[in-house]
C-alpha positions as CSV (number, residue, x, y, z in Angstrom):
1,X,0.0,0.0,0.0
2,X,1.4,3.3,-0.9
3,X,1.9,4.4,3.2
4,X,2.2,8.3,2.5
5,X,-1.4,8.6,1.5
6,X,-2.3,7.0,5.1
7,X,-2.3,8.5,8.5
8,X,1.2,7.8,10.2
9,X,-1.0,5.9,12.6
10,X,-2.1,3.8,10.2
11,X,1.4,3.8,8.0
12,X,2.4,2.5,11.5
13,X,0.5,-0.4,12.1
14,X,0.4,-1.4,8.8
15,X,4.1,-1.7,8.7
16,X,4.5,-3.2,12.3
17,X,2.0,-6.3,11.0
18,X,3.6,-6.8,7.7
19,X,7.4,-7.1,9.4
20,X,8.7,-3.5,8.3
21,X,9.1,-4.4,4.9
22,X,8.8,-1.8,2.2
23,X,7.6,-4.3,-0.5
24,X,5.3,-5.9,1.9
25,X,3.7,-2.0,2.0
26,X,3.6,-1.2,-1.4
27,X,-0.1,-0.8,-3.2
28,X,-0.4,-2.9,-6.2
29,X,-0.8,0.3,-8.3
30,X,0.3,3.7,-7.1
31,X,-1.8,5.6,-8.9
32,X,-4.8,4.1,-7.9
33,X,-7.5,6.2,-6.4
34,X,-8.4,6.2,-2.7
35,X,-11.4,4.4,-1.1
36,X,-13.1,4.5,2.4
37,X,-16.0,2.7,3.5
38,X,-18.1,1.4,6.7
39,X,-17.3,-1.6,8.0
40,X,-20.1,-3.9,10.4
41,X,-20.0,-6.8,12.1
42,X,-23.4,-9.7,12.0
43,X,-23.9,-12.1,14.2
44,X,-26.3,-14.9,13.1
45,X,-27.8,-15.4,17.3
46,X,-27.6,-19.1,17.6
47,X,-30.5,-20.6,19.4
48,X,-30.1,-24.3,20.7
49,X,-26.8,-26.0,19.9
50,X,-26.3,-29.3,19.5
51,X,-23.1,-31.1,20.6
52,X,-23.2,-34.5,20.4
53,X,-25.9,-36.0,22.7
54,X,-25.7,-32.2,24.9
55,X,-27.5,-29.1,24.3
56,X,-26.3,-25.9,24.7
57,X,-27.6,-22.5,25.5
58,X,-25.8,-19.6,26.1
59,X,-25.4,-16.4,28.3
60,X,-23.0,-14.9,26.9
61,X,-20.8,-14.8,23.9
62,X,-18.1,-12.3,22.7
63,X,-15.7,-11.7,20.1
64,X,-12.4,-9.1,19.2
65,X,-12.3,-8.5,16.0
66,X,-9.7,-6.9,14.6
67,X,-7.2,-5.0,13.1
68,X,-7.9,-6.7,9.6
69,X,-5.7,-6.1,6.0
70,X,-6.9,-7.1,2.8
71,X,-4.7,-8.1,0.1
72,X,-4.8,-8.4,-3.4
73,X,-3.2,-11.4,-3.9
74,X,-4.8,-15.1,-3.3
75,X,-2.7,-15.0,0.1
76,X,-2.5,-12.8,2.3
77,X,0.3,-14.2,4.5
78,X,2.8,-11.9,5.3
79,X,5.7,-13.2,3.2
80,X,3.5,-13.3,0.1
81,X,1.3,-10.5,0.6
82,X,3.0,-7.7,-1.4
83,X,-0.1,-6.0,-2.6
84,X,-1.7,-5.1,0.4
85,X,-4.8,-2.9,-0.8
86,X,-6.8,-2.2,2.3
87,X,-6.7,-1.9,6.4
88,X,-9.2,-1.7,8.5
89,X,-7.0,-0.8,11.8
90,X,-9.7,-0.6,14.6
91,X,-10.4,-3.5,17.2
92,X,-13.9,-4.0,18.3
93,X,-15.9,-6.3,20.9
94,X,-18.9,-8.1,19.0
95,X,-21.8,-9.4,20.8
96,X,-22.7,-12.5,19.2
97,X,-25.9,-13.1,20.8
98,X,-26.8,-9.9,19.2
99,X,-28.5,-9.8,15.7
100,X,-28.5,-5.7,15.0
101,X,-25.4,-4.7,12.7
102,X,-22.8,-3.2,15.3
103,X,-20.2,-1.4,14.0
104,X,-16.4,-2.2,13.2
105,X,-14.5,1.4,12.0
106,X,-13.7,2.3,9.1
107,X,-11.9,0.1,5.9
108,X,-8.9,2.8,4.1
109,X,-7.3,1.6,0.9
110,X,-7.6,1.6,-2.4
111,X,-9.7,0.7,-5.7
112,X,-9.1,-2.6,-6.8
113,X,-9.5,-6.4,-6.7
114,X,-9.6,-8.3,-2.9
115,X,-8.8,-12.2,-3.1
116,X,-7.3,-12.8,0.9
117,X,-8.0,-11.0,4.3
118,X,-5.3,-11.5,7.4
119,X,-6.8,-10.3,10.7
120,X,-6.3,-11.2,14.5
121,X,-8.9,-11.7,17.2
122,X,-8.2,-8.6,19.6
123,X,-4.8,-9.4,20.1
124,X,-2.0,-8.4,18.6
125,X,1.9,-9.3,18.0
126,X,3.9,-6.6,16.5
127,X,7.8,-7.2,15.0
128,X,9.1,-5.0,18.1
129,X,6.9,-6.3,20.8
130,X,8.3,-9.4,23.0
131,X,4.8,-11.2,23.6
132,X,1.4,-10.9,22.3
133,X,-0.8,-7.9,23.5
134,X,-4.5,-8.3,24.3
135,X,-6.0,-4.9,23.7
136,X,-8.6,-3.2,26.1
137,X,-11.5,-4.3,23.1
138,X,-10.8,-7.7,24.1
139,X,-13.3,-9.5,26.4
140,X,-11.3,-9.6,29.4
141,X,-7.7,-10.3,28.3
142,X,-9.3,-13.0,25.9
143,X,-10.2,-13.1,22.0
144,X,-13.6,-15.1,22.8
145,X,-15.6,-14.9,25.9
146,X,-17.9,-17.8,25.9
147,X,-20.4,-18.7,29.3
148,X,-23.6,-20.7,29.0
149,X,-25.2,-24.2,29.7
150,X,-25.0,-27.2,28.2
151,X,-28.0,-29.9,29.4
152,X,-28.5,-34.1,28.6
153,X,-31.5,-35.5,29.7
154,X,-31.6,-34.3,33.3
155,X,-27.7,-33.4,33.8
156,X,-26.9,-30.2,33.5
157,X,-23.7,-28.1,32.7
158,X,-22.7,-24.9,33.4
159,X,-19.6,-23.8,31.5
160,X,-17.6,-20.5,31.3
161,X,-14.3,-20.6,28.4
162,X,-12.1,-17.6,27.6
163,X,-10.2,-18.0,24.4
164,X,-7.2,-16.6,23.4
165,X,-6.1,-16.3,19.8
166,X,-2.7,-15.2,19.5
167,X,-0.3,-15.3,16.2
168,X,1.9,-18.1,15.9
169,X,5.0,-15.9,16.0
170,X,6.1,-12.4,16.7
171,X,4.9,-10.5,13.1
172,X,2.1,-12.1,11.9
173,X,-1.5,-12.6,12.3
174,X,-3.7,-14.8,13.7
175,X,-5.2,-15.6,10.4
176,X,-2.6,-15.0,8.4
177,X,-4.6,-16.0,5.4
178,X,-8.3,-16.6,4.4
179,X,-10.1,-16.8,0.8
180,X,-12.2,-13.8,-0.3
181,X,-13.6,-12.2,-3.5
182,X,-14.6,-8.5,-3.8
183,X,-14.3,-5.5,-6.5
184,X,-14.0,-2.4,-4.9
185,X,-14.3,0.7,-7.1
186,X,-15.6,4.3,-7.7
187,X,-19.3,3.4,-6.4
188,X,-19.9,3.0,-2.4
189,X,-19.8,0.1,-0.8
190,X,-20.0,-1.5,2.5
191,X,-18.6,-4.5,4.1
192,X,-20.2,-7.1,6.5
193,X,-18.1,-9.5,9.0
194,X,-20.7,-12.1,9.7
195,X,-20.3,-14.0,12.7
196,X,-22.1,-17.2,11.9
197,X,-19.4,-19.5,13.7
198,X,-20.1,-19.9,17.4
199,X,-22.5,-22.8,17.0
200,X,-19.9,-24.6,14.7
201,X,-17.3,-23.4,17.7
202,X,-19.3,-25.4,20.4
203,X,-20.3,-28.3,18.1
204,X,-17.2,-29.7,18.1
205,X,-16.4,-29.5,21.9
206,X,-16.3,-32.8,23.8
207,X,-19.3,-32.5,26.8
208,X,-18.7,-36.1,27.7
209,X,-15.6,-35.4,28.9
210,X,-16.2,-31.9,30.7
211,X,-19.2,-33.9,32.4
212,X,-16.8,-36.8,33.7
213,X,-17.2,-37.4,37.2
214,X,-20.2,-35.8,37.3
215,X,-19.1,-32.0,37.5
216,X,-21.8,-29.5,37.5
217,X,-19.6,-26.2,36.6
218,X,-16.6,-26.2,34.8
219,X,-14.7,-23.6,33.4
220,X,-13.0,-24.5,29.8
221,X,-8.8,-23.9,30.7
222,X,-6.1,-22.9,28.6
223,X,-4.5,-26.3,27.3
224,X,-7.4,-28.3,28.0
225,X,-8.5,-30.2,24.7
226,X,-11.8,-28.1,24.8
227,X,-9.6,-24.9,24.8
228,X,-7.4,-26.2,21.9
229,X,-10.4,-27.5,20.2
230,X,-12.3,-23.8,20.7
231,X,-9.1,-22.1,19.7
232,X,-8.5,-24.2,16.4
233,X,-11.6,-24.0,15.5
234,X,-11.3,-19.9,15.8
235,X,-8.4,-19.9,13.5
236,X,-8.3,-22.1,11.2
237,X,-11.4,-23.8,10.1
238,X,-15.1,-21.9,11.3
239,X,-13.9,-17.6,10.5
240,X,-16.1,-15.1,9.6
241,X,-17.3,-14.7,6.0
242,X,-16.3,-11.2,5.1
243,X,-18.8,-10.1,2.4
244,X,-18.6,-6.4,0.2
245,X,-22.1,-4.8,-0.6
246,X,-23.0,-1.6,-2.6
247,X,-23.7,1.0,0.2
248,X,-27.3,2.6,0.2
């Protein structure tokens, strides 16, 4: 992305995701024309989930979102993304369990085609940082807040799980790479994050087991295979679908 036509907070973010490198910053086209447009989060509110033979009802459920950067290329990994095209550099807590639109700041960038999006989940792990950062957005000091009840027959489960979802190494993102298709040009647009996951996120956790021994309340610990289950899930198989619209 061509970084002088971006705020210096921006050119600095941009550059402490993507590693510092001046390729890796560089617009696809430097004389293409500017672009900003609204980004929302949607959350599709799950009502009864089933996981295996338990269902499960929640309380509460939020996600950190952000920052995001869209690429131009079919990857958006850091070492291959050097036609980064778009940022949207603000971190927001999404209610799940809510259905309005809530929004996610502002996308900056440029005209052009979108194939790959690399985000994070609230928490952040810049080139010149030592450990990942949870920002304040964050539920708690978590990427995913999760509390609610899961019920067999007559046993019942009460269940609390805070996620974290943090890059594999300093410099990258959490996502460092998923699929998407969009043509942004002169005409407004608009771009949804739907949030359609958390029932696929709790479908695949293992009740049997968090039940054994007849527990009433658990809560869902780091390194536990629930957490690892919750946390793969997360990044790399149930993300958001990020979906451009022509604005109203």
């Amino acid at each position: 992305m061509n970084a002088p036509n971006l705020s210096p907070a921006a050119r600095r973010l941009l550059a402490a995701v993507l590693l510092g490198s001046p390729a890796l910053s560089a617009c696809a086209g430097t004389g293409q024309p500017e672009v900003t447009y609204a980004a929302h989060a949607e959350a599709s509110v799950p009502g009864e989930i089933a996981a295996g033979a338990w269902t499960i009802a929640l309380d509460e459920a939020t996600v950190a979102f952000g920052p995001a950067y869209f690429c131009a290329a079919e990857s958006g990994a850091s070492t291959l993304c050097e036609t980064a095209i778009a940022e949207l550099t603000t971190i927001t807590r999404v209610n799940l369990l809510d259905p309005a639109p809530q929004p996610l700041g502002l996308v900056h960038g440029f005209e052009g085609e979108i194939r790959s999006v690399s985000f994070n989940y609230g928490i952040h792990w810049f080139s010149t940082e030592s450990s990942p950062t949870p920002k304040p957005e964050a539920p708690g000091v978590s990427s995913v807040h999760l509390r609610g009840r899961a019920t067999r027959g007559a046993e019942a489960l009460d269940f609390e799980a805070d996620i974290d979802a943090v890059p594999q190494r300093r410099g990258l993102l959490t996502v460092p790479s998923l699929a998407v298709a969009a043509s942004v040009g002169a005409a407004p647009v608009r771009l949804a994050v739907r949030f359609d996951v958390v029932d696929e996120w709790l479908a695949s956790v293992d009740f049997d087991a968090l039940a054994e021994g007849g527990a009433t309340r658990v809560a869902i610990a780091p390194g536990s295979p629930a957490h690892q289950r919750l946390r793969y899930d997360m990044i790399s198989v149930h993300r958001p679908q990020f979906l451009w619209s022509t604005s109203p």
